[in-house]
C-alpha positions as CSV (number, residue, x, y, z in Angstrom):
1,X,0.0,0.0,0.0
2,X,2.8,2.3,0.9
3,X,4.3,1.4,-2.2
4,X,1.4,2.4,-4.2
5,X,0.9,5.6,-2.7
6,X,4.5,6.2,-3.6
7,X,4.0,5.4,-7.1
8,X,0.7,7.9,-7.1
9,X,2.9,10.7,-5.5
10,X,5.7,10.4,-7.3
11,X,3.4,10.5,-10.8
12,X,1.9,13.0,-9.4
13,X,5.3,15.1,-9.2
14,X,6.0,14.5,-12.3
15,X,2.6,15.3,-14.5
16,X,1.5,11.7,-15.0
17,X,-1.4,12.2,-13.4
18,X,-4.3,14.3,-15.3
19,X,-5.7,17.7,-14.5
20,X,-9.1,16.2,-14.9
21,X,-8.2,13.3,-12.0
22,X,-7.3,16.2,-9.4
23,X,-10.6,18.0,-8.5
24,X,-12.3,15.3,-7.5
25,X,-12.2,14.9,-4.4
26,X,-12.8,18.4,-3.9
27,X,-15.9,18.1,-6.2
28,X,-17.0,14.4,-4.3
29,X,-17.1,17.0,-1.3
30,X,-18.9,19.7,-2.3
31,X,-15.6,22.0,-2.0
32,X,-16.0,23.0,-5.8
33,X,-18.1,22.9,-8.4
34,X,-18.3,20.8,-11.7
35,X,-18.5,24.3,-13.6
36,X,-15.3,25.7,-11.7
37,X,-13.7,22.3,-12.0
38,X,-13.8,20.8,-15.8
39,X,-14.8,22.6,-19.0
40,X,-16.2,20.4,-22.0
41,X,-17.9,17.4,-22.2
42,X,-16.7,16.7,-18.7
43,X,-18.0,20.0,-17.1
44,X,-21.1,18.6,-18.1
45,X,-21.1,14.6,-17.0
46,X,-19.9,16.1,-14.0
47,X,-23.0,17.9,-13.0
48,X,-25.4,15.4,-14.6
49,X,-23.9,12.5,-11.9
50,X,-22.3,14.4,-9.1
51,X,-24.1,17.7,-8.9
52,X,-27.5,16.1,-9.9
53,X,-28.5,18.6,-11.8
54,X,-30.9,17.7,-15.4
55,X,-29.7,15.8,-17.9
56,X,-31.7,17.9,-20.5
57,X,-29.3,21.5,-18.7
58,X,-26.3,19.3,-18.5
59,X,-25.9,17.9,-21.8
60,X,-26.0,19.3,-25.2
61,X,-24.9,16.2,-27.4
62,X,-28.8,14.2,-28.0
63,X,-26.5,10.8,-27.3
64,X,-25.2,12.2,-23.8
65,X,-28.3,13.8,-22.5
66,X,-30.4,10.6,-23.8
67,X,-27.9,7.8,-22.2
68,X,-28.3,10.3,-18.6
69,X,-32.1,10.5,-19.0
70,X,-32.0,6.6,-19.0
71,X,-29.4,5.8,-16.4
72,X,-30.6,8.7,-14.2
73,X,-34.0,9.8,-14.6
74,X,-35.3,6.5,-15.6
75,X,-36.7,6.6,-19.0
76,X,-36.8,3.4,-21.4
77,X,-34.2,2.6,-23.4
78,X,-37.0,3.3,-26.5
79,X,-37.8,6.8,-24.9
80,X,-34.4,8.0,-24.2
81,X,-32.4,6.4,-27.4
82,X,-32.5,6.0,-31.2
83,X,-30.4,3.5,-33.4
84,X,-26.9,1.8,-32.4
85,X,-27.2,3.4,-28.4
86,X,-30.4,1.9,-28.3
87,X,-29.5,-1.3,-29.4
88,X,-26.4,-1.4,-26.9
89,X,-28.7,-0.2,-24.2
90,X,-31.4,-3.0,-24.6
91,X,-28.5,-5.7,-24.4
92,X,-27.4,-3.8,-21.3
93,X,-24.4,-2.1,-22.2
94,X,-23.6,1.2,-21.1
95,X,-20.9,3.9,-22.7
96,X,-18.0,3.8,-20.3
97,X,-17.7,7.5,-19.6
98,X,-21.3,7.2,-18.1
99,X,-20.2,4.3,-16.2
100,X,-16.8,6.3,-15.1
101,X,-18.8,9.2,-13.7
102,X,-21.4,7.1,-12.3
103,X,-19.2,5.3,-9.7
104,X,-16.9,9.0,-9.6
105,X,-18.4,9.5,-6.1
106,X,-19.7,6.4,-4.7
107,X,-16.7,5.8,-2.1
108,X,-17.3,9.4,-0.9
């Protein structure tokens, strides 16, 4: 374990470690915000799953905001997606950036 945290500090000196990985645990606490914290795509999957805030005011992208509306707020597959993300949602499989910010928080 020492070892490990070793490894993460000393990657961590030296830039391995991305600007995206560092605010969150100030954004898992409520210390800062998603908008303050990311810009992008990820300013918005940010406050979709750890702010909580709409998927319809988080996302702009029809394929975002529809795979949040569905993992989030509930709606069918059918409702919520149209073509190959519907397809991949009715056999259950679910874009791994949804899945990533899904779980972002869950230890916190």
């Amino acid at each position: 374990m020492k070892r490990l945290l070793g490894v993460l500090v000393l990657l961590a000196a030296l830039g391995g470690v991305s600007a995206q990985a560092q605010p969150v645990p100030e954004i898992c606490s409520k210390k800062r915000s998603c908008f303050m914290a990311f810009d992008g795509p990820d300013r918005g999957f940010c406050q979709a799953y750890v702010e909580g805030k709409s998927c319809f005011m988080s996302f702009n992208d029809a394929y975002d905001r529809g795979w949040c509306q569905h993992l989030r707020e509930g709606k069918s597959c059918f409702m919520a997606l149209d073509g190959d993300a519907r397809r991949a949602c009715e056999a259950g499989r679910v874009p791994r950036e949804h899945r990533h910010w899904m779980r972002l928080c869950s230890g916190w």
